[in-house]
N, C-alpha and C positions, 0 to 999 in steps of 0.2 A: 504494500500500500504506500503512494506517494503521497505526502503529507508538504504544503509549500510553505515555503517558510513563513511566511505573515502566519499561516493556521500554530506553526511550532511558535512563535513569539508570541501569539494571544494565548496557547494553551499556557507556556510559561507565567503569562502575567498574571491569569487567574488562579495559578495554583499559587502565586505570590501572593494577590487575593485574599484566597481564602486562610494563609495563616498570620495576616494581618489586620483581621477583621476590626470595622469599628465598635463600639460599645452597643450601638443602634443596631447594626448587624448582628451581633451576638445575640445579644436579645431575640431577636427577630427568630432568627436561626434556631434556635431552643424551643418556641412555638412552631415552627415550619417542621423540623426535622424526622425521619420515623416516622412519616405518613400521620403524622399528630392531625393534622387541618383536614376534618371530612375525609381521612384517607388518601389524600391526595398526595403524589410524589415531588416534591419539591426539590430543585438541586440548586447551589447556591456557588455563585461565579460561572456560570455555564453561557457557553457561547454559542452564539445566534444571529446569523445574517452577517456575523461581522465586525459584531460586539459583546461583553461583556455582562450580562446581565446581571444584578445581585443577587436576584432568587427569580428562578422559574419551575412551573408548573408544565412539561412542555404536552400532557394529557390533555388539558384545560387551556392550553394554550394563552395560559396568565403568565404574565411578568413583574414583578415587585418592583421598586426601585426605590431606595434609602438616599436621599441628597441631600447632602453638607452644606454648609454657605461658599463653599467654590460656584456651587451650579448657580448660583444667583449672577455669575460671570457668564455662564456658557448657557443663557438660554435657548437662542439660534440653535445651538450644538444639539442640543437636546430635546429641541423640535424636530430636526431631522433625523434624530436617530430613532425618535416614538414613532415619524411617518415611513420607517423603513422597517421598525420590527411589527410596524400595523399592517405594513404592505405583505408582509410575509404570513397576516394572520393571526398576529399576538395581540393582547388587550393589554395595554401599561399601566399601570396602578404606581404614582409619585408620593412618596411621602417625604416630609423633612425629617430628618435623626433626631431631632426635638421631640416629633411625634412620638414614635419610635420609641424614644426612654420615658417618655411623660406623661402619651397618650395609649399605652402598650393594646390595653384592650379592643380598644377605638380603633386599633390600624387593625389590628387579628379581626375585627369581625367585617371592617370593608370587606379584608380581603377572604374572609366565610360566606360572606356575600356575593363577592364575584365568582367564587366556585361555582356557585350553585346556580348562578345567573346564566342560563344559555340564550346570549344576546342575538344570534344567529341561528336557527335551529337549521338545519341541512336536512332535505329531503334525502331519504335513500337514494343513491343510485339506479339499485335493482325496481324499485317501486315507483319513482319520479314524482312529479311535484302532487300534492294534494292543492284541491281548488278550494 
């Protein structure tokens, strides 16, 4: 298997990632983990499209994201990288790390909420559209 280098320099970064997590991630992390949330599998630094994610669901085709007051610099950045993991099919759920340590419960059940939210429901294939 040919692996190109940008793929080997983003795996690297997120395994850098995930053993320098922030306190907000940590947390986070500790509720996601072990299929804790609905059962659902969560992997946390997993990449997608090209970037980074902080925690996805890629079942559910949810996306977490925990941002620091860096991103208050980069919000251009992080408009086009939401309309590129939305073009692929992911839902982005933004939180501040503020939330995250202060509003713990409040972020865990949005995102209880999005699990369970099928915003799109897809006709089967085999069956095709219902009218």
């Amino acid at each position: 298997m040919i692996v190109s280098r940008s793929r080997m320099i983003l795996n690297q970064r997120a395994r850098n990632l995930r053993r320098r997590q922030t306190d907000a991630e940590r947390r986070l992390w500790r509720a996601l983990r072990d299929r804790q949330m609905e059962a659902f599998k969560f992997r946390r630094q997993y990449l997608i499209a090209g970037y980074i994610a902080d925690f996805a669901c890629p079942e559910q085709k949810l996306i977490v994201e925990l941002d620091g007051g860096q991103h208050a610099q980069s919000v251009q950045y992080d408009l086009r990288r939401t309309k590129k993991l939305e073009a692929n099919g992911f839902r982005v759920l933004r939180f501040w790390d503020n939330d995250a340590l202060i509003n713990t419960d409040a972020v865990l059940e949005t995102i209880r909420l999005a699990l369970l939210d099928d915003p799109s429901p897809r006709p089967s294939p085999l069956k095709g559209e219902r009218g």
